[in-house]
C-alpha positions in Angstrom: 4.7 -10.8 -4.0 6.3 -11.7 -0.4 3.9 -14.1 1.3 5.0 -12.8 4.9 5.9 -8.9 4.1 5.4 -8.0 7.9 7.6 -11.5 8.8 5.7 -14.0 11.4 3.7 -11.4 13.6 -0.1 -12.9 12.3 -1.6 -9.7 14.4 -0.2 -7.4 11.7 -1.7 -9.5 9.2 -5.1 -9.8 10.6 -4.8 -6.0 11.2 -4.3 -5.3 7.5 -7.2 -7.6 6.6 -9.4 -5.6 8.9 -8.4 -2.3 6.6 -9.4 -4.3 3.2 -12.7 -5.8 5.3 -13.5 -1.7 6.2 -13.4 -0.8 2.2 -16.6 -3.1 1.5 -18.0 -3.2 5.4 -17.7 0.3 6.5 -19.5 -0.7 9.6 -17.0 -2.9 10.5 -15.3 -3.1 13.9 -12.5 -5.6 14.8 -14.9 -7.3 17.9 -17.2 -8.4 14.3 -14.2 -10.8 13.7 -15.8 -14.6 14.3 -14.4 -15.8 17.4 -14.6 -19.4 16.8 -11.5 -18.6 14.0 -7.5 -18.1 15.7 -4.8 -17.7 13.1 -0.8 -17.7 13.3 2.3 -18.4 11.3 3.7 -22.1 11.4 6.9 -23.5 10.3 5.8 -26.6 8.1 8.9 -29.0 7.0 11.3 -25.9 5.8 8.2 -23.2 4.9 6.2 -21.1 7.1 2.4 -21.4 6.4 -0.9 -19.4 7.4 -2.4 -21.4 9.8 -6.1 -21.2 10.6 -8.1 -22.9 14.3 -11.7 -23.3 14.6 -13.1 -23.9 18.0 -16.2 -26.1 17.9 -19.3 -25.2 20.5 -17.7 -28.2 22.5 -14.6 -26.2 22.8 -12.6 -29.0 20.8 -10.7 -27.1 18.0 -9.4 -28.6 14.6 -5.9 -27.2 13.2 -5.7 -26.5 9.3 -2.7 -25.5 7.2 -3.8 -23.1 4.6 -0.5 -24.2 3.0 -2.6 -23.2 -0.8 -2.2 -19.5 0.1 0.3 -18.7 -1.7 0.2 -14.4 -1.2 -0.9 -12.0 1.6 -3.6 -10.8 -0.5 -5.3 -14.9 -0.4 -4.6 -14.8 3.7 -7.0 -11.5 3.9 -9.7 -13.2 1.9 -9.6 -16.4 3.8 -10.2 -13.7 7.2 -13.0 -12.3 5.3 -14.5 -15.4 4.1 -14.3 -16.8 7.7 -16.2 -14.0 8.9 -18.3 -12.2 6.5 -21.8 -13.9 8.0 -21.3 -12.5 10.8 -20.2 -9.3 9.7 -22.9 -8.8 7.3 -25.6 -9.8 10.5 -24.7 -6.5 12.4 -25.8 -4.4 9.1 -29.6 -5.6 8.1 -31.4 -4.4 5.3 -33.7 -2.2 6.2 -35.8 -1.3 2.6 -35.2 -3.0 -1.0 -35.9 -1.7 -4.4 -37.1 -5.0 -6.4 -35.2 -3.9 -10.1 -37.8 -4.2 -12.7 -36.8 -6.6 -15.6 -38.5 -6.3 -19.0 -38.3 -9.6 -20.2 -37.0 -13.2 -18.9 -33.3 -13.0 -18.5 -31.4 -16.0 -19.7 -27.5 -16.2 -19.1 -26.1 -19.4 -20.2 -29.2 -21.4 -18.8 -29.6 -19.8 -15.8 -32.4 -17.5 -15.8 -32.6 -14.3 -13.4 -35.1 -14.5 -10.5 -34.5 -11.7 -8.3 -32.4 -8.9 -8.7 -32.6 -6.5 -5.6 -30.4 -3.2 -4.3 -30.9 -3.3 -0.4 -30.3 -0.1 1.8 -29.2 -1.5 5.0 -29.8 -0.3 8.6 -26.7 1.4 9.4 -26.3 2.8 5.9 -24.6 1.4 2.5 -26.2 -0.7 0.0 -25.9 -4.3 -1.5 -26.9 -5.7 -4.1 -28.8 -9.3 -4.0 -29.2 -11.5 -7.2 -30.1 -14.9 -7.5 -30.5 -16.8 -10.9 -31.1 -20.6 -11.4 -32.4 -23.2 -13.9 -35.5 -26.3 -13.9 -32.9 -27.7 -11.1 -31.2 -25.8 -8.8 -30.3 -22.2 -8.4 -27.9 -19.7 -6.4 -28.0 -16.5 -4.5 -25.2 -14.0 -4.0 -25.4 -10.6 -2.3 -23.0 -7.8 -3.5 -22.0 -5.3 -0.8 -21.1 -1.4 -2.9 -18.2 0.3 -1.2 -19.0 3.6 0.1 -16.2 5.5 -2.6 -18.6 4.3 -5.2 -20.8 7.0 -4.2 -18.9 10.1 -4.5 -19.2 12.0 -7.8 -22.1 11.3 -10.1 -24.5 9.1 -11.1 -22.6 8.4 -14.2 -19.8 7.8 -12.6 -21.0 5.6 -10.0 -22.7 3.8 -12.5 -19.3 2.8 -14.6 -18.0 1.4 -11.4 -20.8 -0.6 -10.4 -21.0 -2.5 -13.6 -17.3 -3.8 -13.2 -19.1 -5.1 -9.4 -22.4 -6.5 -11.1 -21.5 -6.8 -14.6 -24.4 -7.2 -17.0 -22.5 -10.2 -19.1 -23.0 -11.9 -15.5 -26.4 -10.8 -14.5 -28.6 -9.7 -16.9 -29.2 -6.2 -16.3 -27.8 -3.7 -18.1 -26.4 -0.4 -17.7 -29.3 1.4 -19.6 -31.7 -0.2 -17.0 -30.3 1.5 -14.1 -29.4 4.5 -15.7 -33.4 5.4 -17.3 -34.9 4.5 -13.9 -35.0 7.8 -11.8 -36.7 5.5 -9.1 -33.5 3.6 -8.8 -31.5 6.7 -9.0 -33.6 8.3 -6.2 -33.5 5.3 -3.9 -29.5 4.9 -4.3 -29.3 8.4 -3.3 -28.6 10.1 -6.5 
């Protein structure tokens, strides 16, 4: 894949990451894009390179060359990684639905502690799991793209276990599928 398809104009590029960021953050509106980040294309030696600036609250800024990108694809991550906080913060969860769990959930010694689908203020749902062992522990929070939604239950279902697969997680298909609460609160 060409690194620099639309050649060295970086608005085109952060244009085309904020189509990608819409397909998970259908809320999303360009002004959601955190400030304190600039981007542009560099000549480096004899290569251009994605080149990220973050301004400090002193106004200093620090220059970094994200010369391990190596496609277009890893450049819209890194804009969604840079922003996601504060994208997520205009989209609160507004109700959850705690997923029950028969027994204690053990994957590869990390043992399931909360397993959540959030409805969010402005519509769309997430998904927020967090596992961990006798020592430490980690949280991550799924966001389900609006397509996932169209057709049935069935349907939706098959795509949101290649999102939150039960080999990762814990829960399993039959879970979600047998509780009409979680069926009803999803909007099925």
């Amino acid at each position: 894949m060409n690194k620099f398809p639309y050649k060295y104009d970086i608005n085109k590029y952060i244009d085309k990451a904020c189509e990608k960021i819409l397909y998970t953050y259908f809320w999303f509106t360009k002004d959601m894009l955190d400030e304190r980040y600039e981007y542009s294309i560099e000549k480096e030696g004899d290569e251009y390179e994605f080149v990220s600036y973050y301004t400090y609250p002193d106004g200093t800024k620090s220059r970094t060359v994200l010369e391990w990108i190596k496609t277009v694809d890893g450049f819209y991550n890194r804009i969604i990684y840079d922003s996601e906080f504060k994208i997520v913060s205009f989209n609160p969860v507004k109700k959850e639905f705690h997923v029950p769990k028969d027994s204690v959930i053990n994957i590869h010694g990390w043992y399931l502690e909360i397993y959540d689908i959030r409805l969010h203020e402005l519509g769309g749902y997430s998904v927020f799991v967090q596992a961990g062992d006798r020592s430490a522990g980690a949280s991550r929070t799924f966001y389900i793209p609006q397509d996932y939604f169209k057709g049935s239950y069935s349907e939706f279902l098959d795509k949101y276990m290649e999102l939150i697969p039960a080999s990762s997680f814990g829960i399993k298909r039959e879970v979600l599928e047998n509780n009409n609460e979680i069926k009803k609160f999803l909007g099925f």
